[in-house]
N, CA and C atoms as a LAMMPS dump frame, in Angstrom:
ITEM: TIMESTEP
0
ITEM: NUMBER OF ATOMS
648
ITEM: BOX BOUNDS ff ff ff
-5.0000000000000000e+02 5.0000000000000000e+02
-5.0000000000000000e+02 5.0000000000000000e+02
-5.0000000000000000e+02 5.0000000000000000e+02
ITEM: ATOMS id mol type element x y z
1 1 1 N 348.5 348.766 180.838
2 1 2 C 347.152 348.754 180.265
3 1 3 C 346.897 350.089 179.564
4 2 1 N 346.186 350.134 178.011
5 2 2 C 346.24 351.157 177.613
6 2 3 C 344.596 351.395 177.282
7 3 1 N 344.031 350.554 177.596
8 3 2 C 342.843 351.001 178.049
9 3 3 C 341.914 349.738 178.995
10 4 1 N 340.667 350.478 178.856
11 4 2 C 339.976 349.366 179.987
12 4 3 C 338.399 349.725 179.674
13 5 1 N 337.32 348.754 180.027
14 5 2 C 336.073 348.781 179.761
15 5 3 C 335.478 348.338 180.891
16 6 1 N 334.659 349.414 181.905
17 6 2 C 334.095 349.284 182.682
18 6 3 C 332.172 348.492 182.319
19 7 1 N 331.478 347.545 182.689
20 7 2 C 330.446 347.255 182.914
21 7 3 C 329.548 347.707 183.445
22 8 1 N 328.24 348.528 183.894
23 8 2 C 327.984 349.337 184.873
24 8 3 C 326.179 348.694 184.85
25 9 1 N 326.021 348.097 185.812
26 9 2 C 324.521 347.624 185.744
27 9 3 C 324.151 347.769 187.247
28 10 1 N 322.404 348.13 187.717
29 10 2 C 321.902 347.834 189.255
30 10 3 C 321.165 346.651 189.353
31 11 1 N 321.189 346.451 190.614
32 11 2 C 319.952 345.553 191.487
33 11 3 C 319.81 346.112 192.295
34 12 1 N 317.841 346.08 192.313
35 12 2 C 317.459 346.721 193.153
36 12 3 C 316.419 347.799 192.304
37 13 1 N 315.88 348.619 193.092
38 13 2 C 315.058 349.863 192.629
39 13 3 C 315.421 350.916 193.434
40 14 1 N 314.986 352.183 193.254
41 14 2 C 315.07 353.733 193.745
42 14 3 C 313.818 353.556 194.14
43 15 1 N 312.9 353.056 194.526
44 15 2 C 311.529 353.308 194.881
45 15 3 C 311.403 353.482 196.489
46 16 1 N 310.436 353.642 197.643
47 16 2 C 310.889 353.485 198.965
48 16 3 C 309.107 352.88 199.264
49 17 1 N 308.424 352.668 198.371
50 17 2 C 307.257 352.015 198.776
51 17 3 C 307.236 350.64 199.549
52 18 1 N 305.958 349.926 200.224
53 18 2 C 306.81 348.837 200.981
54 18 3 C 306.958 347.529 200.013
55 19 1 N 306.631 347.712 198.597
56 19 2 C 307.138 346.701 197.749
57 19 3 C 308.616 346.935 197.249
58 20 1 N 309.119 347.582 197.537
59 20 2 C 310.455 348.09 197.099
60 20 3 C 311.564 347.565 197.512
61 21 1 N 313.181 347.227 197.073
62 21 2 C 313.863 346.655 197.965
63 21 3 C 314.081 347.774 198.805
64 22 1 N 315.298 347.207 199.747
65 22 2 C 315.899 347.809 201.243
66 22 3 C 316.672 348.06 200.144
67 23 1 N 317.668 347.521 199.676
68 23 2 C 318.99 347.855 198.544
69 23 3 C 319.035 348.251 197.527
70 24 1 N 319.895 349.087 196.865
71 24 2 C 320.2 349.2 195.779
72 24 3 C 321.832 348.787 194.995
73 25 1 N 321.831 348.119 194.222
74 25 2 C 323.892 347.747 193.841
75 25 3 C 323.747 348.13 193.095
76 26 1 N 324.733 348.833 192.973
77 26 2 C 326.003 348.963 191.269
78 26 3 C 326.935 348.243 191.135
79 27 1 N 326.777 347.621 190.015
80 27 2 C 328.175 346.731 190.213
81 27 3 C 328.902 347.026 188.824
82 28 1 N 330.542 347.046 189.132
83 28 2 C 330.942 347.084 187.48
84 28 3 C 331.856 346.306 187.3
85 29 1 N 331.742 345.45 186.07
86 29 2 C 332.869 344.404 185.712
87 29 3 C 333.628 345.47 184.53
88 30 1 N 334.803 345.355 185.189
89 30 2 C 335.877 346.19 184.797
90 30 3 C 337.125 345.124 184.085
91 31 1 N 337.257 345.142 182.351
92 31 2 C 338.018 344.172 181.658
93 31 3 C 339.002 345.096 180.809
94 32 1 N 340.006 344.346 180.69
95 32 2 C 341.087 345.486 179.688
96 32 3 C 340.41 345.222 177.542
97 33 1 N 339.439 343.677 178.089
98 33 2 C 338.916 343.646 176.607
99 33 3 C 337.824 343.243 176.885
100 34 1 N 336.892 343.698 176.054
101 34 2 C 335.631 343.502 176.198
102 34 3 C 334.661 342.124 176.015
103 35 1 N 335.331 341.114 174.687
104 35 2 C 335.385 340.449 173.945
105 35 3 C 334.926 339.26 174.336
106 36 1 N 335.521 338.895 175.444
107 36 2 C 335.686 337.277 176.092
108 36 3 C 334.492 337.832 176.91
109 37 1 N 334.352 338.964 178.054
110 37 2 C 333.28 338.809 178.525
111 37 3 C 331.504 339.077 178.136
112 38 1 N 331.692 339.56 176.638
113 38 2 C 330.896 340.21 176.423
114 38 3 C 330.039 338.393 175.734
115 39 1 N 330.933 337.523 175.15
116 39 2 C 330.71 336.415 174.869
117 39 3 C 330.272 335.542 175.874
118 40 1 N 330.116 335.594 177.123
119 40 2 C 329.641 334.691 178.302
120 40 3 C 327.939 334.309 177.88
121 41 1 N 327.104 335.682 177.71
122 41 2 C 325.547 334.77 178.179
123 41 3 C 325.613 334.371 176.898
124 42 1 N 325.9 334.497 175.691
125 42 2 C 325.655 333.55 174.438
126 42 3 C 326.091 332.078 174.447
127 43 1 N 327.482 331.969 174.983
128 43 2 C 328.088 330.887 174.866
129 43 3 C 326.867 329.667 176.224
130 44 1 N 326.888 330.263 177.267
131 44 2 C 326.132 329.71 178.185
132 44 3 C 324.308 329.638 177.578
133 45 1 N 323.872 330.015 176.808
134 45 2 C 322.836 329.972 176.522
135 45 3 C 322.661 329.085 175.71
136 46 1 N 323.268 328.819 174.814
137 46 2 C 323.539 327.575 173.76
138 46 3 C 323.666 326.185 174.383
139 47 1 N 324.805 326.589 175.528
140 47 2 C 324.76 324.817 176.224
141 47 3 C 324.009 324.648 177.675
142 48 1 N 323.438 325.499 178.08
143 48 2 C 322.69 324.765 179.192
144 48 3 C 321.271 325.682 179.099
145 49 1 N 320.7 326.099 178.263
146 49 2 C 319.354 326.445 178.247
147 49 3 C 318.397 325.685 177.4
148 50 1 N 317.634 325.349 177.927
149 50 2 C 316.051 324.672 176.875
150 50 3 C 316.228 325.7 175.535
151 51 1 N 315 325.171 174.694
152 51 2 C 315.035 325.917 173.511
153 51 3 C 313.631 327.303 173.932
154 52 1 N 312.863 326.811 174.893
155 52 2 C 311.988 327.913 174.957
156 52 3 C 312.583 329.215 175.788
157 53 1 N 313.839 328.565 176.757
158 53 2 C 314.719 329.789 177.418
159 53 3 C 315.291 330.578 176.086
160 54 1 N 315.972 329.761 175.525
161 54 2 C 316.632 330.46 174.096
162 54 3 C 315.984 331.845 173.834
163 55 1 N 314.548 331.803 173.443
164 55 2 C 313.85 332.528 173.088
165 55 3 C 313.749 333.998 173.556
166 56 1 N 314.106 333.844 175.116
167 56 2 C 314.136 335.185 175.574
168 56 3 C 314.561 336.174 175.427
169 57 1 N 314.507 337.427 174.962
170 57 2 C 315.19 338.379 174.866
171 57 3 C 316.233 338.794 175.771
172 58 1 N 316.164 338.638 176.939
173 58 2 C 317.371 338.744 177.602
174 58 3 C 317.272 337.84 179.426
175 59 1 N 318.222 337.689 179.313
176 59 2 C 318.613 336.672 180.663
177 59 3 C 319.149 337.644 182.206
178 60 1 N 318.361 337.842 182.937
179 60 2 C 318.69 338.464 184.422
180 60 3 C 318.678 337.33 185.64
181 61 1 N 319.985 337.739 186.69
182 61 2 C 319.623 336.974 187.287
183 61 3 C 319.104 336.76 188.047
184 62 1 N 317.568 337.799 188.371
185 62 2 C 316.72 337.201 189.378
186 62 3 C 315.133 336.636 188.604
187 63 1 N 315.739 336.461 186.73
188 63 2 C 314.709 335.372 186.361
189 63 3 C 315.535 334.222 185.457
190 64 1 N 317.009 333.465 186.858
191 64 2 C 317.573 332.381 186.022
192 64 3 C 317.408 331.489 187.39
193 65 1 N 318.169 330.341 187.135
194 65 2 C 318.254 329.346 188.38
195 65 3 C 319.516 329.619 188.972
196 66 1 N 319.644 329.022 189.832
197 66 2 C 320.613 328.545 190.878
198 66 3 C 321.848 328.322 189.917
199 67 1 N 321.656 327.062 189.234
200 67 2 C 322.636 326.585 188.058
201 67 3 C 323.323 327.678 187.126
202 68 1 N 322.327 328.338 186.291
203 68 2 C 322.782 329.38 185.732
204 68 3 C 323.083 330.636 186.077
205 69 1 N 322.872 331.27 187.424
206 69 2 C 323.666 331.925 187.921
207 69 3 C 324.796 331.698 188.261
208 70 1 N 325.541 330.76 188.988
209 70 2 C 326.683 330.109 189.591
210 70 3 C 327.063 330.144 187.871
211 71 1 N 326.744 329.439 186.811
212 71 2 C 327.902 329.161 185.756
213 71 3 C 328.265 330.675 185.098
214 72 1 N 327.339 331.427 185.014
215 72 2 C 327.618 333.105 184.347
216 72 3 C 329.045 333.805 185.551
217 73 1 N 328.731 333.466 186.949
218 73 2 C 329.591 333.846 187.936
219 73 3 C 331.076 333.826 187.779
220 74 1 N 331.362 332.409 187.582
221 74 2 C 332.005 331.045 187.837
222 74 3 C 332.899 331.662 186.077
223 75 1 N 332.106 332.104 184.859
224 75 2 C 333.002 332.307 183.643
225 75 3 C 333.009 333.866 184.211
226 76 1 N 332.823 334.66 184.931
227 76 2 C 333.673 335.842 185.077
228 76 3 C 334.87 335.756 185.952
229 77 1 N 334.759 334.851 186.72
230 77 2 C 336.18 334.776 187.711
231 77 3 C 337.242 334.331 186.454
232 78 1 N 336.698 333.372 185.565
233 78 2 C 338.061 332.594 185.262
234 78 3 C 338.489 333.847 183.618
235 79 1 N 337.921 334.698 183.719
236 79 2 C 338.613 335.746 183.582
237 79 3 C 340.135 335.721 183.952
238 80 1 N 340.677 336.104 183.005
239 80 2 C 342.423 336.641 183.399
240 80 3 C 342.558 338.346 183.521
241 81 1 N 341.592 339.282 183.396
242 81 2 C 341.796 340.64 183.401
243 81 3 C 340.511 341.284 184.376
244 82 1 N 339.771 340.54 184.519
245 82 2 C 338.311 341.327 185.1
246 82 3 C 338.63 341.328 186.474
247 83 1 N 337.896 342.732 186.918
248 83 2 C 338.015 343.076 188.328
249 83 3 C 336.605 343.468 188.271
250 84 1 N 336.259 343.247 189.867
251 84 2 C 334.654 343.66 190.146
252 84 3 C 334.777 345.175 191.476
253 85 1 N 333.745 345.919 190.962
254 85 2 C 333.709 347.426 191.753
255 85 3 C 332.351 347.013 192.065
256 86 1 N 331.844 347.418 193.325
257 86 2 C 330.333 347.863 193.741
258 86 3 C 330.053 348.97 194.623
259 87 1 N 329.315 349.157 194.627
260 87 2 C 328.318 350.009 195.683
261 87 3 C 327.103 350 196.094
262 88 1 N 327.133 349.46 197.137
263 88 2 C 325.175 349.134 197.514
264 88 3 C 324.759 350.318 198.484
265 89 1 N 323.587 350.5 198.216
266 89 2 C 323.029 351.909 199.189
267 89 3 C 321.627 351.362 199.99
268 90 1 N 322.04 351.243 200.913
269 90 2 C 320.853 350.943 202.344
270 90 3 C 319.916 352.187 201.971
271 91 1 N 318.749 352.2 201.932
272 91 2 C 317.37 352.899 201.758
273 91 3 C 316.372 352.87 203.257
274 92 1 N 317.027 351.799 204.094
275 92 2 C 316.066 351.728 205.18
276 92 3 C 316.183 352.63 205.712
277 93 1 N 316.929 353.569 206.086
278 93 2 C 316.665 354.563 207.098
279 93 3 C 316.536 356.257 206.058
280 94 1 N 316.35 356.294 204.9
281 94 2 C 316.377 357.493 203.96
282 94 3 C 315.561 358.3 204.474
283 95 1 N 315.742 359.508 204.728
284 95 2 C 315.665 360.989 205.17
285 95 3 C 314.094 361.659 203.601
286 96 1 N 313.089 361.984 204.376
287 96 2 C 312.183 362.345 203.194
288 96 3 C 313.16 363.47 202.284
289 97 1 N 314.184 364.41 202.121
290 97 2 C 314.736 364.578 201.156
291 97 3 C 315.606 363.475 199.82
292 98 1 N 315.968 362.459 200.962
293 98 2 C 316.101 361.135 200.084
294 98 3 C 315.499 360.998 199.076
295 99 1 N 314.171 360.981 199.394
296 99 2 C 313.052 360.191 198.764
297 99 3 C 311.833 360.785 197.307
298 100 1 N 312.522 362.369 198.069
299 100 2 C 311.979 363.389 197.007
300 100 3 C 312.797 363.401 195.933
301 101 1 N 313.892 362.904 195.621
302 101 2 C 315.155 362.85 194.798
303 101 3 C 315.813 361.657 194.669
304 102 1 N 314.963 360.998 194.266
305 102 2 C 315.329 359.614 194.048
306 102 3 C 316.794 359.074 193.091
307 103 1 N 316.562 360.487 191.845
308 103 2 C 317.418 360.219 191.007
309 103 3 C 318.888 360.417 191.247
310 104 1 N 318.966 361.536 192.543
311 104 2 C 320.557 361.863 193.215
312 104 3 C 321.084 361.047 193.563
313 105 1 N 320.279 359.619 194.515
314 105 2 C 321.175 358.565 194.938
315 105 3 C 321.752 357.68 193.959
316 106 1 N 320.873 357.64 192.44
317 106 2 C 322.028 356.857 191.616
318 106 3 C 323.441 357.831 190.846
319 107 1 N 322.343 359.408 190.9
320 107 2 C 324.139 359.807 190.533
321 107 3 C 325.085 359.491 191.254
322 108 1 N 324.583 359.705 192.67
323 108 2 C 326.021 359.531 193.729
324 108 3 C 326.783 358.015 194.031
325 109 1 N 325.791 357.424 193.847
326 109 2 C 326.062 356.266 193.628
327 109 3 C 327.155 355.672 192.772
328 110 1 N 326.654 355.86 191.419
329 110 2 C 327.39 355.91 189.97
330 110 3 C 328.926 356.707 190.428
331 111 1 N 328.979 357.662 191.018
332 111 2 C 329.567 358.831 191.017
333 111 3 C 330.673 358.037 192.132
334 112 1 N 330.495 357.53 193.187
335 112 2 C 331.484 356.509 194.003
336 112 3 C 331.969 355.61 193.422
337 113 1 N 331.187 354.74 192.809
338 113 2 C 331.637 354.073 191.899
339 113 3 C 332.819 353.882 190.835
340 114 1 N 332.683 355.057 190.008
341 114 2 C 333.539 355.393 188.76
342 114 3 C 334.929 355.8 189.905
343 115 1 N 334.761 356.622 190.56
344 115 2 C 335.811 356.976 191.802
345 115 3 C 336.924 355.788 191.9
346 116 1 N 336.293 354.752 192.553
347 116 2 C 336.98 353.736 193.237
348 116 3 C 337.489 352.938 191.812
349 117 1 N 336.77 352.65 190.709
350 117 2 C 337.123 352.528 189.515
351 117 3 C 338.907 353.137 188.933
352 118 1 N 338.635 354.518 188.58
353 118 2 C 339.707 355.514 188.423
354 118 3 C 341.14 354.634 189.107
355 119 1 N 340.761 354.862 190.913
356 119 2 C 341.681 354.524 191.818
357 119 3 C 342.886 353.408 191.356
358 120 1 N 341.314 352.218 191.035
359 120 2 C 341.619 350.824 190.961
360 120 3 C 342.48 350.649 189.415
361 121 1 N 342.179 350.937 188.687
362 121 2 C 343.002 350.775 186.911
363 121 3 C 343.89 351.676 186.555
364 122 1 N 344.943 351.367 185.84
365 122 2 C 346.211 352.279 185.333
366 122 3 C 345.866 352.063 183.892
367 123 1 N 344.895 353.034 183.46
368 123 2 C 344.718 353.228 181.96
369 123 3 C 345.745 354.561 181.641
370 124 1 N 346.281 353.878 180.47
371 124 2 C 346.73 355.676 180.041
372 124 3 C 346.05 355.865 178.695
373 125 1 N 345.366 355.558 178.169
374 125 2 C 344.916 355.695 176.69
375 125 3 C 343.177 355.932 177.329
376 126 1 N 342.138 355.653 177.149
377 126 2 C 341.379 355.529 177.688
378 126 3 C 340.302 354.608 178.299
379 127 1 N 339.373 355.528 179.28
380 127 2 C 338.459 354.182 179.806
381 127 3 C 337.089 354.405 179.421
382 128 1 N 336.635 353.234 178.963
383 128 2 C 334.994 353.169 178.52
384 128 3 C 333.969 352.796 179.372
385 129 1 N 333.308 353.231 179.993
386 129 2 C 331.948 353.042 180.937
387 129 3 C 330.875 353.145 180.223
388 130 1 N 329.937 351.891 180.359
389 130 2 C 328.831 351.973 179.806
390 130 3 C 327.992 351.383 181.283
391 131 1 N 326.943 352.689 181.065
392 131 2 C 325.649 352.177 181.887
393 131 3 C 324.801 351.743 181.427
394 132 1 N 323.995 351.293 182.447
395 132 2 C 322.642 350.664 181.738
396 132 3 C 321.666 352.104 181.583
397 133 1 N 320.898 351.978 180.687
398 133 2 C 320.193 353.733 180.403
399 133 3 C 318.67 353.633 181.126
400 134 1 N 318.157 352.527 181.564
401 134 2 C 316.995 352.003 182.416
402 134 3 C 316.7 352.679 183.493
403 135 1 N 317.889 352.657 184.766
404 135 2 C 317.518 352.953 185.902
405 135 3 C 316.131 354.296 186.079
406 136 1 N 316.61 355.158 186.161
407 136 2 C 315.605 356.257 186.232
408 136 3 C 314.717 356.966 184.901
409 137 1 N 314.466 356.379 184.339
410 137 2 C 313.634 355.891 183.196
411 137 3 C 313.983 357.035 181.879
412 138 1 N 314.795 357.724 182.093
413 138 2 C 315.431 358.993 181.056
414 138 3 C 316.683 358.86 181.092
415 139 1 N 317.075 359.594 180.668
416 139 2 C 318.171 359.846 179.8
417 139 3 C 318.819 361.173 180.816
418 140 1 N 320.316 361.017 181.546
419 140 2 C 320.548 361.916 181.977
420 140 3 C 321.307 362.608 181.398
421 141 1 N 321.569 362.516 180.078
422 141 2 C 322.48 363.786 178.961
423 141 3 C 323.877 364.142 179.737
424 142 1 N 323.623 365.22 179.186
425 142 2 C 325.342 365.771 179.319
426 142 3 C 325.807 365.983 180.511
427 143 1 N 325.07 366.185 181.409
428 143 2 C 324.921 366.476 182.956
429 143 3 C 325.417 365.515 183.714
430 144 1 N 325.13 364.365 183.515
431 144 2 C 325.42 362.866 184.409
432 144 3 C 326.71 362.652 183.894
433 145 1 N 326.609 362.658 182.164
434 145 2 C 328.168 362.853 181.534
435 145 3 C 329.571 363.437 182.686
436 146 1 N 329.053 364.532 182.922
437 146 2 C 329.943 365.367 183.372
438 146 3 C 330.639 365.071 184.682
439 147 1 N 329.343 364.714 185.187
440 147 2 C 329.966 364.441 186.846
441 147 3 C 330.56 363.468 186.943
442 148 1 N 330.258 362.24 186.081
443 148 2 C 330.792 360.828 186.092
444 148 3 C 332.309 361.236 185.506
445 149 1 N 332.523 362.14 184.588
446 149 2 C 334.233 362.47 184.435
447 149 3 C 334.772 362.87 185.567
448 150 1 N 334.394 364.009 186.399
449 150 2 C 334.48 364.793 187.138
450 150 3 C 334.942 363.851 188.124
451 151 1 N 334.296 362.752 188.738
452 151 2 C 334.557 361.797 189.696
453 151 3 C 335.74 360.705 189.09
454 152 1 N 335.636 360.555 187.952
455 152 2 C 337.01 359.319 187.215
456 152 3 C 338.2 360.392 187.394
457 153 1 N 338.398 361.762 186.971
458 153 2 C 338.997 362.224 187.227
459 153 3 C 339.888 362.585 188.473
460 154 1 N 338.879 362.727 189.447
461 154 2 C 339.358 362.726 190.882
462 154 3 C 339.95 361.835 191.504
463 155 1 N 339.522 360.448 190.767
464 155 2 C 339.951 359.49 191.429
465 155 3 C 341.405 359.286 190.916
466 156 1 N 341.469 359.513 189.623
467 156 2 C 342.971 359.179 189.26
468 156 3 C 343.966 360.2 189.996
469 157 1 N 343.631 361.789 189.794
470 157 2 C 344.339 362.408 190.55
471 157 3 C 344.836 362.428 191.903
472 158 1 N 344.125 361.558 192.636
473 158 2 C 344.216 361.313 193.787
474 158 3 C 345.062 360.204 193.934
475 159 1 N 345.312 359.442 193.214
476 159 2 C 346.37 358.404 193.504
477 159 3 C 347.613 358.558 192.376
478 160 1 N 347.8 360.072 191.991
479 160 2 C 348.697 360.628 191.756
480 160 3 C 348.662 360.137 190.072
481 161 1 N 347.973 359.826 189.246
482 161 2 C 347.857 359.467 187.914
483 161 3 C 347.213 360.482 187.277
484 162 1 N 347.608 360.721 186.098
485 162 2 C 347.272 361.242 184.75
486 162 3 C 345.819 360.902 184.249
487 163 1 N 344.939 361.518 184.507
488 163 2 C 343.702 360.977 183.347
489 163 3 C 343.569 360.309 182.014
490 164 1 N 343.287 359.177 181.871
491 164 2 C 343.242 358.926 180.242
492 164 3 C 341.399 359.912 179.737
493 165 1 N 341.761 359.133 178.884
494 165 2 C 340.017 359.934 178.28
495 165 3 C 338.905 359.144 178.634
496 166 1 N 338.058 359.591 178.683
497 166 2 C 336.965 359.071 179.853
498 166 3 C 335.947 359.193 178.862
499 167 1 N 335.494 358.259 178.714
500 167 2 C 333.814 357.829 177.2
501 167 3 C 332.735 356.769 178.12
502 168 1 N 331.662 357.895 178.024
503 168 2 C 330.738 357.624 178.903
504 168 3 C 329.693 357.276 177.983
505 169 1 N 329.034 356.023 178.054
506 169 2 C 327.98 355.44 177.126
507 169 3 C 326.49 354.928 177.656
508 170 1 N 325.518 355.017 177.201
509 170 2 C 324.583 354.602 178.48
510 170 3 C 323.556 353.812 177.057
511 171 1 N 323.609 352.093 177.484
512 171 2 C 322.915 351.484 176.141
513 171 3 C 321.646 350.465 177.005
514 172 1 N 320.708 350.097 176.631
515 172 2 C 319.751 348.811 177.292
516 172 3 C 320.413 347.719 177.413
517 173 1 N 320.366 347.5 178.607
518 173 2 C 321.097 345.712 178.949
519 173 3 C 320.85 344.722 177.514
520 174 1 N 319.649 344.923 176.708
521 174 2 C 318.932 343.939 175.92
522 174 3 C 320.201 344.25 174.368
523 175 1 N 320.75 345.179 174.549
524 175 2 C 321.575 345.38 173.44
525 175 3 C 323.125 345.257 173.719
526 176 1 N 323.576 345.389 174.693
527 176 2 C 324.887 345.022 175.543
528 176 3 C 324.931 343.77 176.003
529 177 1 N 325.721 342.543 175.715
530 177 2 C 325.977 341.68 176.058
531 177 3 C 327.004 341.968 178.008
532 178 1 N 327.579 342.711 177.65
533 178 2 C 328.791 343.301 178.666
534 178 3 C 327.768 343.52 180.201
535 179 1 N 327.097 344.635 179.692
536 179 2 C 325.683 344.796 181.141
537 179 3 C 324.969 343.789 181.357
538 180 1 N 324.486 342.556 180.729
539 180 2 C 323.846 341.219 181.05
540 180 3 C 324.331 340.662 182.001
541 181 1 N 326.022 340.38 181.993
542 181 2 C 326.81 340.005 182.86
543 181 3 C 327.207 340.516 184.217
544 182 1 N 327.279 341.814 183.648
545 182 2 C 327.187 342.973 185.045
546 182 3 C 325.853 342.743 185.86
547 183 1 N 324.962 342.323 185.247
548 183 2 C 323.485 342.399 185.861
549 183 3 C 323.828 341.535 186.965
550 184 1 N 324.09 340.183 186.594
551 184 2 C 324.468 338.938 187.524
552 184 3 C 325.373 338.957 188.234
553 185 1 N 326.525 340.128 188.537
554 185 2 C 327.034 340.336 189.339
555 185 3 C 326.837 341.401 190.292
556 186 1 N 325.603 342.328 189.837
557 186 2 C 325.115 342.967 191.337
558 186 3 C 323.634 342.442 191.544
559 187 1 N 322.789 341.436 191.289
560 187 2 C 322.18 340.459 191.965
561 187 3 C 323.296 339.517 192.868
562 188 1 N 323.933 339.346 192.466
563 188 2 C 324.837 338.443 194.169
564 188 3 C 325.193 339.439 194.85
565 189 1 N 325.658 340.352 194.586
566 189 2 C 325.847 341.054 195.722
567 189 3 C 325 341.885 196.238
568 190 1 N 323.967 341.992 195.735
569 190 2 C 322.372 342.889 196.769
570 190 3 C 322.131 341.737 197.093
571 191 1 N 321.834 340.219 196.971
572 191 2 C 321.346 339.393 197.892
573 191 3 C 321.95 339.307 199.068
574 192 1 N 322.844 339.05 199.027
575 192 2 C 323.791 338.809 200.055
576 192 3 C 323.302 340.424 201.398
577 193 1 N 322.951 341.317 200.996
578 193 2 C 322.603 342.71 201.658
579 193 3 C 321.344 342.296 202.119
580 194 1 N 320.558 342.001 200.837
581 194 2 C 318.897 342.135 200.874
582 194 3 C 318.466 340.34 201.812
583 195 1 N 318.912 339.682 201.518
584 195 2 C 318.262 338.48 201.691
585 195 3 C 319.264 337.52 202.593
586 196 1 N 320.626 337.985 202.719
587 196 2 C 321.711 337.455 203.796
588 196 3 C 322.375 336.159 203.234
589 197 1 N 321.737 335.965 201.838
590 197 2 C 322.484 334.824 200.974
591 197 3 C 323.657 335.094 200.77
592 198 1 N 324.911 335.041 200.825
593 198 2 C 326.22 335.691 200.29
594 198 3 C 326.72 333.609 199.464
595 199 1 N 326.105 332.947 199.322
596 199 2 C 326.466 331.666 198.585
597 199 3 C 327.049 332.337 196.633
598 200 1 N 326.514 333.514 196.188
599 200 2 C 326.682 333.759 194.88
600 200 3 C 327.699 334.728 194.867
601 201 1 N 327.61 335.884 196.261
602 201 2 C 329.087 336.136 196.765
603 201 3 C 330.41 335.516 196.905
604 202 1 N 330.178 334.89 197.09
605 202 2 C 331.513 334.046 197.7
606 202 3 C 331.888 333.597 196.242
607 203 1 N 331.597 333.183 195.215
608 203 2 C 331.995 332.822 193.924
609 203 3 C 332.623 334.124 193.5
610 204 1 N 332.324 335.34 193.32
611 204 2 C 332.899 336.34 192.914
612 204 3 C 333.88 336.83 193.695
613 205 1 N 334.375 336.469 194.798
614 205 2 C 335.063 337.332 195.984
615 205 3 C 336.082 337.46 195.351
616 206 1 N 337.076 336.712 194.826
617 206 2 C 338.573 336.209 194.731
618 206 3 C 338.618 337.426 193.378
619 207 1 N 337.605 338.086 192.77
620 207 2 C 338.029 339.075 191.861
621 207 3 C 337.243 340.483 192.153
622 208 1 N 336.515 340.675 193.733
623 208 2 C 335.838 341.836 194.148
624 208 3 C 337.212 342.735 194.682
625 209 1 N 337.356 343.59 193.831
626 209 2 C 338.886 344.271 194.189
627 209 3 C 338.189 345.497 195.495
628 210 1 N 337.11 346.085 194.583
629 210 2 C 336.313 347.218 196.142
630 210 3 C 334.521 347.196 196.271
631 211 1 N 334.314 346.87 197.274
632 211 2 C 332.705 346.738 197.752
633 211 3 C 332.602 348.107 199.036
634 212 1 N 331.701 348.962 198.671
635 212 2 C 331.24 349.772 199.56
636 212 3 C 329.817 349.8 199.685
637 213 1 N 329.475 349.774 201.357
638 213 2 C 328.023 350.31 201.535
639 213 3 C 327.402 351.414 201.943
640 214 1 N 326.963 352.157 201.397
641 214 2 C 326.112 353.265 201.673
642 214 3 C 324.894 353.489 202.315
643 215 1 N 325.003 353.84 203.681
644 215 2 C 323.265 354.353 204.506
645 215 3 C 323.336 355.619 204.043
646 216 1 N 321.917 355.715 203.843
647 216 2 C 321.159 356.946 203.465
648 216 3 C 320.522 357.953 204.751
């Protein structure tokens, strides 16, 4: 593989109010081409949505059905290259420094993530990560840049590999087809945490290469 394109989307919020979830996921659909998966919610939107769904600007899956979650799932498994990375972070027991720094748990988060990423792919040319730019409502510049190398880096070195080049992108789900898809794959897996459903789990398992959980 001479390169690879990581997905990088959450479910969940950073908030700790009592409307807030218990969870937070990262999930990343990790493809050697972007192409086939980036084509999923269009192709699925055309044949099983009404014309007033059509309309929407963008499709998440905790405002689709049952049906159309399972079929968005169901075309990432039958993928021939995609692998799935997560990280969910338990909030129930967070420490008031937690809570004053809301924005550290998605670096670190992000930051495990790209890690187990690195581990998991033999790029030698390079790897592309795109986040969603939403979560903490700014823009973390060159700074978040850095650490997120800093951690891809570590991870490759650690399983004795060469770094490829590491291109860190952060775009709105509403303009990325690639993060739409990612979206629907860390809604199944925070339900399964948050709500004990693992039915949208179990469709993705056979390509979840690493799932970690994090207490705070």
């Amino acid at each position: 593989m001479r390169k690879c394109f990581a997905f990088v989307d959450e479910s969940g919020d950073l908030g700790f109010s009592k409307g807030s979830s218990r969870h937070i996921t990262l999930a990343a659909v990790v493809v050697e081409e972007s192409s086939r998966l980036e084509r999923i919610p269009q192709k699925l939107r055309r044949r099983r949505l009404k014309k007033n769904l059509l309309r929407k600007p963008e499709l998440k899956f905790h405002n689709s059905s049952p049906e159309f979650r399972k079929a968005v799932l169901k075309r990432i498994v039958a993928l021939n290259d995609a692998r799935i990375v997560c990280v969910t972070v338990d909030k129930a027991n967070a420490k008031e420094g937690d809570k004053s720094h809301r924005e550290d748990i998605y670096i670190r988060a992000s930051g495990e993530l790209v890690h187990e990423i690195a581990r998991l792919v033999r790029v030698r040319d390079e790897m592309t990560i795109v986040f969603d730019a939403r979560p903490c409502n700014r823009d973390f510049g060159t700074g978040f840049d850095r650490s997120i190398r800093a951690h891809a880096v570590d991870g490759y070195r650690e399983v004795g590999r060469i770094p490829p080049e590491v291109r860190i992108r952060r775009s709105s789900s509403l303009n990325s087809r690639g993060l739409q898809v990612a979206d629907f794959v860390a809604g199944a897996v925070r339900r399964m945490h948050e709500v004990g459903d693992a039915s949208y789990h179990a469709i993705i398992a056979p390509i979840l290469a690493m799932e970690k959980l994090i207490q705070l």
